[in-house]
C-alpha positions in Angstrom: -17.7 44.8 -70.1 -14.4 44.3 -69.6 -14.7 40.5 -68.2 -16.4 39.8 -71.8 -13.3 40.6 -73.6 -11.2 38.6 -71.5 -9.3 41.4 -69.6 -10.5 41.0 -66.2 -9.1 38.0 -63.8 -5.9 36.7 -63.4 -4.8 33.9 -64.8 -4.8 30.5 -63.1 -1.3 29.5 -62.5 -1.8 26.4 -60.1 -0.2 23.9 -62.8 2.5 25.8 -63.3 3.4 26.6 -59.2 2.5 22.5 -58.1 5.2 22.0 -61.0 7.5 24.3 -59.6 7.1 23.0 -56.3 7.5 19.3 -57.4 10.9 20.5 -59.6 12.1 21.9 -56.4 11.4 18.7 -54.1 12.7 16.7 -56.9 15.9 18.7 -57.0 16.1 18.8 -53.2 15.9 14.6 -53.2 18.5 14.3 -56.0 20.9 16.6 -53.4 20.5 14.7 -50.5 21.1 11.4 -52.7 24.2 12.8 -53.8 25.4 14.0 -50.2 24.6 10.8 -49.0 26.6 8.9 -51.8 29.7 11.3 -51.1 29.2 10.7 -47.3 29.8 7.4 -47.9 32.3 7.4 -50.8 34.5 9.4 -48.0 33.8 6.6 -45.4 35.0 3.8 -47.6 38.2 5.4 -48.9 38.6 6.2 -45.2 38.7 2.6 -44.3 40.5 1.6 -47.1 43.4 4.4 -45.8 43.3 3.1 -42.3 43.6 -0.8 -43.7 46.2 0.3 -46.1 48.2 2.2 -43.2 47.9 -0.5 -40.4 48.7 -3.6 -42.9 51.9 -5.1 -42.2 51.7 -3.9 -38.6 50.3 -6.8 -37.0 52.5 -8.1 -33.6 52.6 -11.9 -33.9 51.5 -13.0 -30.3 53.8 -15.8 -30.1 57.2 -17.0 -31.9 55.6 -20.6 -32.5 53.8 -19.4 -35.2 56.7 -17.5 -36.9 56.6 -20.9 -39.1 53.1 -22.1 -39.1 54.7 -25.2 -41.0 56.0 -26.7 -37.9 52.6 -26.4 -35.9 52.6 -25.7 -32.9 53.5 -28.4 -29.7 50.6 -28.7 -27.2 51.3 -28.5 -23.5 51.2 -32.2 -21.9 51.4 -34.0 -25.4 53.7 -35.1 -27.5 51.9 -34.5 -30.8 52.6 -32.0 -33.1 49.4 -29.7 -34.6 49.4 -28.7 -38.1 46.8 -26.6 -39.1 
């Protein structure tokens, strides 16, 4: 008599655990989009540090171009290249 009156099974919860489950998986997507932004948020302000810190460094590899105005004087020729 008890099942007439509504006081004997549980109640079916399955909608409310598969949206639980799906809240969690969403949550756990959103977290691993955000890590992976960061991640690279920290490599790009890392390459902008390194070009920052290594600008002005370059060696010139030869005097002749110390004034790229001139050009430069080919060996065996008597022409002058301007770039």
């Amino acid at each position: 008599m008890g099942m007439l009156m509504g006081g004997g099974g549980k109640p079916d919860t399955s909608a409310a655990e598969a949206s639980l489950a799906l809240q969690k998986k969403q949550a756990a997507d959103a977290e691993a989009r955000a890590l992976e932004e960061k991640r690279m948020l920290a490599e790009q302000s890392a390459g902008r540090r390194r070009a920052r810190g290594a600008s002005g460094e370059r060696v010139l590899l030869s005097e002749a171009r110390l004034t790229p105005e001139t050009g430069i004087e080919t060996l065996g020729s008597d022409e002058t290249m301007t770039s």
